[in-house]
C-alpha positions, -999 to 999 in steps of 0.1 A, spaced: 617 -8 134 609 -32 163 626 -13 197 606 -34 227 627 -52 252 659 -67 234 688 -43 250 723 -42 240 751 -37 263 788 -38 266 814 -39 299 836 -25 273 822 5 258 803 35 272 772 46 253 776 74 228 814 77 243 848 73 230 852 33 220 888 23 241 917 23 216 925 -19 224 891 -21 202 905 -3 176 924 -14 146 955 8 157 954 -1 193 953 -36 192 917 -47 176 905 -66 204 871 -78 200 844 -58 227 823 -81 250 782 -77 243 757 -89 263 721 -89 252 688 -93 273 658 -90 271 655 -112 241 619 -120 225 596 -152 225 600 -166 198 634 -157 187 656 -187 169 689 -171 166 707 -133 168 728 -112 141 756 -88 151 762 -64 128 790 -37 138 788 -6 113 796 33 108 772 46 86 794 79 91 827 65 66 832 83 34 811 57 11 776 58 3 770 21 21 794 32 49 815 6 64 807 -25 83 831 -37 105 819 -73 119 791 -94 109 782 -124 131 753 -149 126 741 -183 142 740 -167 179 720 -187 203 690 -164 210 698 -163 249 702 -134 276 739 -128 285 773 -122 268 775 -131 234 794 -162 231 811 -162 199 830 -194 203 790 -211 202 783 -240 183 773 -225 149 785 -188 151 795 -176 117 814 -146 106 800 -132 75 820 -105 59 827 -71 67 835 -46 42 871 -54 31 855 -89 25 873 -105 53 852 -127 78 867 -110 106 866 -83 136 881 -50 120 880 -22 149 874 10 141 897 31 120 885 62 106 902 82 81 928 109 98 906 140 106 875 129 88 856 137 121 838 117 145 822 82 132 794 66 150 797 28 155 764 13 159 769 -23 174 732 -42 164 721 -66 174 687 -84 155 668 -110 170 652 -134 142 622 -151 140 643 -177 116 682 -189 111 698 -171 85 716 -190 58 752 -192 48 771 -156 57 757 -131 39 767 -95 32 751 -68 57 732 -54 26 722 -88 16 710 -98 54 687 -67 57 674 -72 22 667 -107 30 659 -111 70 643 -77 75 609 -91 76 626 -122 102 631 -92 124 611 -98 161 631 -73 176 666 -53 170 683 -29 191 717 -11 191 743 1 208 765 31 198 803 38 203 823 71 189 861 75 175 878 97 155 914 102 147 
């Protein structure tokens, strides 16, 4: 795992604390605001990949998969000439918030962010991205947001 400069951040979420319910699927599933820095040399584009390794399936659940991100420092500017959604776990190209099964416990949403030494192609799956970029990996860091219900 490459951990060197690349930071994630968000003005919306608290590390390791409860995400806001507006970012949640019952409270409104507003998208959260990240900002990177710290990005590497070298880097051609960033992948977002939003997921809770802590839902009841053996993959977990990935909420939001973005790719085509310019590989600059600031917010994340999804409206950016090329930005993709690939799909999340319901197979929708889309934002799902979080939305944990009623008292299953407390998930861990792990918002990461990859920056890629090459552009990736098409929208692949998260599975298929990490199977197929992993070695395209300069650096990847994450940040990580709680809720339960």
């Amino acid at each position: 795992m490459h951990l060197a400069d690349l930071a994630v951040a968000s003005p919306d979420l608290t590390p390791l604390a409860r995400i806001p319910d507006r970012y949640t699927v019952d409270g409104g599933n507003d998208v959260p605001r990240i900002r990177v820095s710290g990005v590497p040399e070298g880097a051609v584009e960033l992948a977002l990949i939003m997921h809770d390794p802590d839902a009841p399936r053996p993959e977990g659940f990935t909420h939001w998969v973005v790719y085509g991100l310019p590989a600059v420092e600031g917010e994340i500017d999804l409206d950016a000439r090329g930005v993709r959604l690939g799909p999340n776990s319901r197979g929708e190209s889309a934002y799902m918030g979080p939305r944990p099964p009623h008292g299953h416990g407390e998930h861990h949403y792990y918002f990461w962010v990859y920056a890629l030494d090459t552009a990736v192609e098409g929208t692949p799956t998260r599975e298929e991205f990490i199977t197929r970029y992993g070695a395209s990996v300069l650096e990847q860091n994450r940040l990580v947001g709680t809720f339960s219900r």
